[in-house]
C-alpha positions in Angstrom: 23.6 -65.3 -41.8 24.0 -61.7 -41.0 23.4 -60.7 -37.5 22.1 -57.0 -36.7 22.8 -54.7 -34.1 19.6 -55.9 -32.4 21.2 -59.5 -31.7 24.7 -58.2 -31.3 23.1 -55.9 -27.9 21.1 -59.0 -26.5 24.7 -60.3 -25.9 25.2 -58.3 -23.1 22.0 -56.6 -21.3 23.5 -55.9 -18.3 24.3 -52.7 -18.4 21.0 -51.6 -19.7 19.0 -52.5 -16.5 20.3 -49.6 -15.0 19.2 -47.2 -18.3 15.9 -45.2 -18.0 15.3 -46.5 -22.2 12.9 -45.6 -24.9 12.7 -47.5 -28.2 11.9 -45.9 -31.9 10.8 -49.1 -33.3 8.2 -50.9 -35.4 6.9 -54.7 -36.3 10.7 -54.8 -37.9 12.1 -54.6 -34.6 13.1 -58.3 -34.2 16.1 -60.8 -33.7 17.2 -63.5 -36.3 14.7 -65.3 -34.6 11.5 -63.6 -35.3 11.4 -62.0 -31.5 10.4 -58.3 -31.0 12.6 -56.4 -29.2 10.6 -55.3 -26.9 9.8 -58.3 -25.5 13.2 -59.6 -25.2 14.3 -56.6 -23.9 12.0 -56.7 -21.1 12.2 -60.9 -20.5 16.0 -59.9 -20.0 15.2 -57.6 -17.5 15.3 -54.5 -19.2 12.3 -51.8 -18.1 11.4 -49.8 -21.2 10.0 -45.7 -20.4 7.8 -45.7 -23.5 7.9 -47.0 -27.8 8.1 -44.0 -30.1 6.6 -45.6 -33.8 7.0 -44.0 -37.4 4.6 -43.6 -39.7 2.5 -46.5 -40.5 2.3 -47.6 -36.7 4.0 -50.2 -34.3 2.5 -52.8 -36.6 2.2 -50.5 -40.3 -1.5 -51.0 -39.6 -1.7 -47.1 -41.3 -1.7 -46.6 -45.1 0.9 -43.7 -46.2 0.5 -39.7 -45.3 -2.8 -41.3 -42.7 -2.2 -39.7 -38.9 -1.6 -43.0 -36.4 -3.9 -42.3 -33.5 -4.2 -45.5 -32.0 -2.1 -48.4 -31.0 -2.2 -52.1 -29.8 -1.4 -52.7 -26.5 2.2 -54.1 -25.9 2.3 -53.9 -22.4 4.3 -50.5 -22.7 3.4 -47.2 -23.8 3.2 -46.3 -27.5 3.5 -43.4 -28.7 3.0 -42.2 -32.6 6.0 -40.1 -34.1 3.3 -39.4 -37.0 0.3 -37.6 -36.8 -2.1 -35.0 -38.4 0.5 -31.6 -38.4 4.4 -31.2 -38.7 4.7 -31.2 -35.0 3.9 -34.9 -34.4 6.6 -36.0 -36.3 8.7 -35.0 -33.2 8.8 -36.3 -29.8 7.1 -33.9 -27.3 9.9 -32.1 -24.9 8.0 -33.7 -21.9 8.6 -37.0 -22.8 12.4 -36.7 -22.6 13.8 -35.5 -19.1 13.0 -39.5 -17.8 15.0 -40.8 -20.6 18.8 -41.3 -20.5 19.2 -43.7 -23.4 16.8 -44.0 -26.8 17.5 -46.8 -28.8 16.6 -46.3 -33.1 16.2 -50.4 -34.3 13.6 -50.3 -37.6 14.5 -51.9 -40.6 15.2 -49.3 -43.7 15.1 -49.6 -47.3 17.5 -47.8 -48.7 15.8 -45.1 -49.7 16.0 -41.1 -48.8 12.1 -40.7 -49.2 11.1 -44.1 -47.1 10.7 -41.9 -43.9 12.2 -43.9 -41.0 15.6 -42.5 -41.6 13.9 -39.3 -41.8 12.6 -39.9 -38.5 15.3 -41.0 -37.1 17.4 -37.6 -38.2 14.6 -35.6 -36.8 14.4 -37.3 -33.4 18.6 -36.4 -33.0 17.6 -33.3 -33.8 15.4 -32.8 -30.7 18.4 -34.5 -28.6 20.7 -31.9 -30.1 22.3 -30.5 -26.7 20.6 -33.1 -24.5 22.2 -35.5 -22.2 20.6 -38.2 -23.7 21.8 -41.0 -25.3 20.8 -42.7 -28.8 21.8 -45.5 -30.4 21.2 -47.2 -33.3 21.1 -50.7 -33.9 22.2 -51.3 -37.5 20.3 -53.1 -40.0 21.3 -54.5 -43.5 20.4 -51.9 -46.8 18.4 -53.9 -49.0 19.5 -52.6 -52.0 23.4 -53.4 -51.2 26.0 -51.0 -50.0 27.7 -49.9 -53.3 25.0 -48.5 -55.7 24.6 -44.6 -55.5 21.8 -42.9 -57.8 20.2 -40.0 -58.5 20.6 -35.5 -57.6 21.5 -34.6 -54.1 18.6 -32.5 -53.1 18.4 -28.8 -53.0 18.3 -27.8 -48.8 15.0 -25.4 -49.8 13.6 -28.7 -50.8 13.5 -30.3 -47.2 10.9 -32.3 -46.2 9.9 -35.2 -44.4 10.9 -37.1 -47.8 14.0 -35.2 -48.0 15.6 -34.5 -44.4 18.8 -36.2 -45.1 21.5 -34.7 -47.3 21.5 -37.9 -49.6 20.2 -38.8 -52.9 17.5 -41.1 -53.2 19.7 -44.3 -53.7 22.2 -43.7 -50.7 23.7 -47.3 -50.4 24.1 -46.4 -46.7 22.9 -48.1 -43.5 20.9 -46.2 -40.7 23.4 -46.3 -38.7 25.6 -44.9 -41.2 23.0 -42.5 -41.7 23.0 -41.6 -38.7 26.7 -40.6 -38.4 27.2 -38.5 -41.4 24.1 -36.3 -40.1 25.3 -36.2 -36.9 28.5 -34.1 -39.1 26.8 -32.6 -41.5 24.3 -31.1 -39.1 27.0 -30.5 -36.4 24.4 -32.1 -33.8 25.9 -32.0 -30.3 24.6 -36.0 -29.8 25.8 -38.5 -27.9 25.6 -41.1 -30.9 26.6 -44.8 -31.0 26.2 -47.0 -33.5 25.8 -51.3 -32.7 27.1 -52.5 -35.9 26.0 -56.0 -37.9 28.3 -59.1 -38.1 28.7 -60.9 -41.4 27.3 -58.0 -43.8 29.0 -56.6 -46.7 28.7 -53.5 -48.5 27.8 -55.7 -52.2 25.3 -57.7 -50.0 21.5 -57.9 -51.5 19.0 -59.1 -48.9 18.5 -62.1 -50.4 22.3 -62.8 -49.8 21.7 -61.8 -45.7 19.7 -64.9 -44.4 17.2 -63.1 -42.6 13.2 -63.0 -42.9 11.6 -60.2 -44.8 9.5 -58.3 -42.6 6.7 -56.2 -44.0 7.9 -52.7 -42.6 5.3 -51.0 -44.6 1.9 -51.3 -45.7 2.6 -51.2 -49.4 6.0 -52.9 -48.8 5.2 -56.7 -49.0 8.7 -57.8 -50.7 12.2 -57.5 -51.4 11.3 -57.0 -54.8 9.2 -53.5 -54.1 11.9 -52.4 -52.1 14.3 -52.7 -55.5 12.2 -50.9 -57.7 11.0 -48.3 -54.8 13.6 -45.4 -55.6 12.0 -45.5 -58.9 8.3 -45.7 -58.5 7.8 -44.1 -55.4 8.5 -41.2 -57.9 4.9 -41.7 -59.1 3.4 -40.6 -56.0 3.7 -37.1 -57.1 1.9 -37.9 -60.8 -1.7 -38.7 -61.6 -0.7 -42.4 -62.4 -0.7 -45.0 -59.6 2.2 -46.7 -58.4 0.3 -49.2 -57.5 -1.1 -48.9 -54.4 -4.5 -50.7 -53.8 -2.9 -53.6 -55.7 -1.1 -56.9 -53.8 1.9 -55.7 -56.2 2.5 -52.2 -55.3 5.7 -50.2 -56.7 6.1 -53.4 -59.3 3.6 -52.1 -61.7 2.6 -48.3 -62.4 -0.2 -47.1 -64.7 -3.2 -45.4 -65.2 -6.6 -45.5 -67.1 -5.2 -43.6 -69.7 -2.2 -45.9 -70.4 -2.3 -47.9 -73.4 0.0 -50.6 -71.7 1.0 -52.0 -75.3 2.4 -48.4 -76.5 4.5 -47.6 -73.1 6.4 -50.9 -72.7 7.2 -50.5 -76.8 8.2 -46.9 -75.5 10.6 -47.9 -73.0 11.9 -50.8 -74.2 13.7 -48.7 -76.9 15.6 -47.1 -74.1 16.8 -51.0 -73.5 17.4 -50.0 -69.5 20.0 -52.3 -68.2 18.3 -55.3 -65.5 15.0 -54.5 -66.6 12.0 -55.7 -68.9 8.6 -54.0 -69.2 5.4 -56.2 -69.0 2.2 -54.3 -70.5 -0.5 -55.4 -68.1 -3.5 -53.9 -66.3 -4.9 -53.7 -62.6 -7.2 -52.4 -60.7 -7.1 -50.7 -57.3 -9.2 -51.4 -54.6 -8.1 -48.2 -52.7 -6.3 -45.5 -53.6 -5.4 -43.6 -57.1 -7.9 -44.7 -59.2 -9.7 -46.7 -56.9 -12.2 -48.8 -58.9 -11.3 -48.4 -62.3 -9.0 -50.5 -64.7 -6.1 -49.4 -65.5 -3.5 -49.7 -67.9 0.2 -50.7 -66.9 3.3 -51.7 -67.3 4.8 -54.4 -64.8 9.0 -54.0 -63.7 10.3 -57.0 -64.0 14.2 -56.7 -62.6 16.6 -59.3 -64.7 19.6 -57.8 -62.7 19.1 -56.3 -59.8 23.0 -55.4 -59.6 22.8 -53.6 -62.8 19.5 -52.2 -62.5 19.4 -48.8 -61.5 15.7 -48.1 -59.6 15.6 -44.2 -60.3 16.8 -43.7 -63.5 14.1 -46.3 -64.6 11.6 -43.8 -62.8 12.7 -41.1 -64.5 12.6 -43.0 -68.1 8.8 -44.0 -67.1 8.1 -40.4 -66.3 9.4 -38.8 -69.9 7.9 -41.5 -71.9 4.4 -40.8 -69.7 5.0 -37.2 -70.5 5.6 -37.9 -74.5 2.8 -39.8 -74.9 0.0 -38.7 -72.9 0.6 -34.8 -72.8 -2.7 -34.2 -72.7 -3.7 -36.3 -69.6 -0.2 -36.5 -68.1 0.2 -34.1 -65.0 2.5 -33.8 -62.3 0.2 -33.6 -58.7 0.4 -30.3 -56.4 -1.6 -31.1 -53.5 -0.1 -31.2 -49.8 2.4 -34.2 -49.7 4.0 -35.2 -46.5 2.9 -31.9 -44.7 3.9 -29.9 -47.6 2.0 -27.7 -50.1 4.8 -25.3 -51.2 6.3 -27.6 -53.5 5.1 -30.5 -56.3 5.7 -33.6 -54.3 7.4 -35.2 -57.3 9.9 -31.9 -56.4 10.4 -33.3 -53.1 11.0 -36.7 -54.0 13.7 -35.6 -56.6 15.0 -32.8 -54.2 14.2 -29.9 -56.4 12.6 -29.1 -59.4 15.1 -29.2 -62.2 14.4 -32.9 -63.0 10.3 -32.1 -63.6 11.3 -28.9 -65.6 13.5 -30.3 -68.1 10.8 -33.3 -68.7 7.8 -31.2 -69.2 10.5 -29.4 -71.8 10.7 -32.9 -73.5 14.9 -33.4 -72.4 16.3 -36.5 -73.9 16.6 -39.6 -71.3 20.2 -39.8 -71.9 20.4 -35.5 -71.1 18.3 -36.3 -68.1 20.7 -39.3 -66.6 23.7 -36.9 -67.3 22.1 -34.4 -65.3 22.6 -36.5 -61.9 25.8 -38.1 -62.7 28.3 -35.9 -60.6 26.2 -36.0 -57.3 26.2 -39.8 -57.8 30.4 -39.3 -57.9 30.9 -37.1 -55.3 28.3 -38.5 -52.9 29.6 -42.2 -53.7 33.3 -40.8 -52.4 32.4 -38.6 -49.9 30.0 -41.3 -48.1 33.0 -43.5 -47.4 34.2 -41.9 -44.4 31.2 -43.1 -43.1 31.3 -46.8 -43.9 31.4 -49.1 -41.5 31.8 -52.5 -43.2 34.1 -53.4 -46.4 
């Protein structure tokens, strides 16, 4: 079984009683035996300043893009890195001068838009310059550590789905993460990474031996973590992804899909690792909250050969080519942002949405990402810090 940075620290907690420590963490926070860290932490003597918690909450008790204003008592103070402006998503200056040490330990998904990397880049931001410690205690990628897909994104594009200089498949950890911001952004940090034992860069979660811990309200399995890169995409278009539903980002549709006519659609495009299952569902909360819609289920064969966000992007044309009419891409304020379509944001710019409104050819559209997926796959290695 894999063990992550979290139980490779609790080795050694010495040196921590003397730390003045806060923790970025959430209900994934735990050690290989289901223990949050805070607790061990402070049963091994360890005082904690304060808990900073991304979106969602200490416990994801918040659905997406909803401001957390209120926390469960844990015995030490919470604090919300996710609130109702742009500003929250920082920590306030006059929480820092009585910290020497802030400890990052949330479990990612692989995934540039899934915003606890993003707030992890953000909050070394604010320590850029600062004699302040952070450290992050690494945790497996879901999705493996090989697989690269999809455009890097376009720096006028940044938002708090698109901080990190990465495409949205980045088969990197957060720790990882971490360092190759840390260069890119030439951040004056004082950054150090506790790496896992036993995990490997070809690794699925499955293959790690640890529990699957909900990190997110609409992220109940493994399985919606795989198809993720892809169907988040539909956050940005007036179909659901599936939110509202005990399935979410496994099925997407809309009342306006004829479920029958999109799976024929895409199975033509025969998709490696995948199989469309027409279906329907309806969403208790949410897009289409209510009504019946019509759907297509993702059903992964292979999830080493199936590729998350070029299956998004085949979903998207096809919704496009059939339903021209009733097909739209949403504009509305998306993660603090109004300037740009939030399918833009998720895709890192809007060249992908342009050239499938202009009805570009699936194939055209895959080519069109291929040589960020090269050069990001080989430039990322100097960051890897397991085979």
């Amino acid at each position: 079984m894999v063990s992550n940075g979290l139980d490779i620290l609790l080795r050694d907690t010495d040196s921590l009683r003397k730390r003045k420590i806060a923790l970025i963490a959430n209900q994934t926070s735990v050690t290989c035996d289901l223990t949050y860290s805070w607790q061990e932490l402070q049963r091994r003597g360890v005082t904690l300043k304060r808990i900073f918690s991304p979106e969602h909450g200490l416990f994801s008790t918040e659905q997406d893009q909803v401001a957390v204003t209120e926390e469960p008592l844990v015995g030490t103070e919470v604090i919300s890195l996710y609130g109702s402006n742009p500003d929250s998503l920082v920590p306030d200056s006059r929480l820092l001068p009585d910290i020497d040490l802030v400890i990052f330990d949330i479990q990612d998904i692989g995934s540039r838009y899934y915003t606890y990397s993003n707030t992890l880049a953000l909050f070394m931001e604010t320590l850029n310059g600062k004699d302040i410690e952070i450290m992050v205690l690494d945790r497996p990628n879901p999705l493996g550590g090989e697989a690269v897909e999809g455009p890097m994104p376009d720096k006028t594009y940044r938002s708090f789905v698109g901080i990190l200089p990465v495409p949205p498949r980045h088969g990197m950890t957060a720790g990882e993460l971490a360092l190759l911001y840390r260069d890119t952004m030439n951040l004056d940090v004082n950054l150090r990474v506790i790496g896992m034992e036993g995990w490997n860069r070809s690794m699925l979660f499955p293959e790690t031996g640890l529990s699957w811990i909900v990190p997110s309200p609409n992220m109940p399995s493994w399985e919606a973590a795989l198809t993720y890169p892809g169907t988040c995409l539909f956050e940005g278009l007036n179909v659901s992804e599936g939110r509202g539903t005990t399935t979410p980002f496994l099925h997407v549709g809309a009342p306006f899909v004829e479920p029958d006519v999109l799976a024929s659609e895409l199975s033509q495009l025969d998709l490696d690792g995948i199989l469309f299952r027409p279906t329907y569902f309806k969403p208790s909360f949410s897009k289409y909250r209510g009504e019946i819609a019509g759907a297509v289920f993702l059903h992964v064969t292979d999830p080493r050969s199936f590729r998350p966000f070029a299956t998004g992007i085949a979903v998207t044309a096809a919704l496009q080519s059939l339903y021209p009419e009733t097909f739209r891409f949403l504009h509305d304020v998306y993660e603090f942002n109004d300037r740009y379509p939030a399918y833009d944001l998720l895709c890192g710019s809007g060249r992908l949405r342009t050239m499938i409104v202009n009805g570009t050819p699936f194939t055209e559209l895959g080519k069109s990402w291929a040589y960020d997926e090269t050069s990001f796959s080989a430039f990322k290695q100097d960051y890897h810090l397991y085979r």
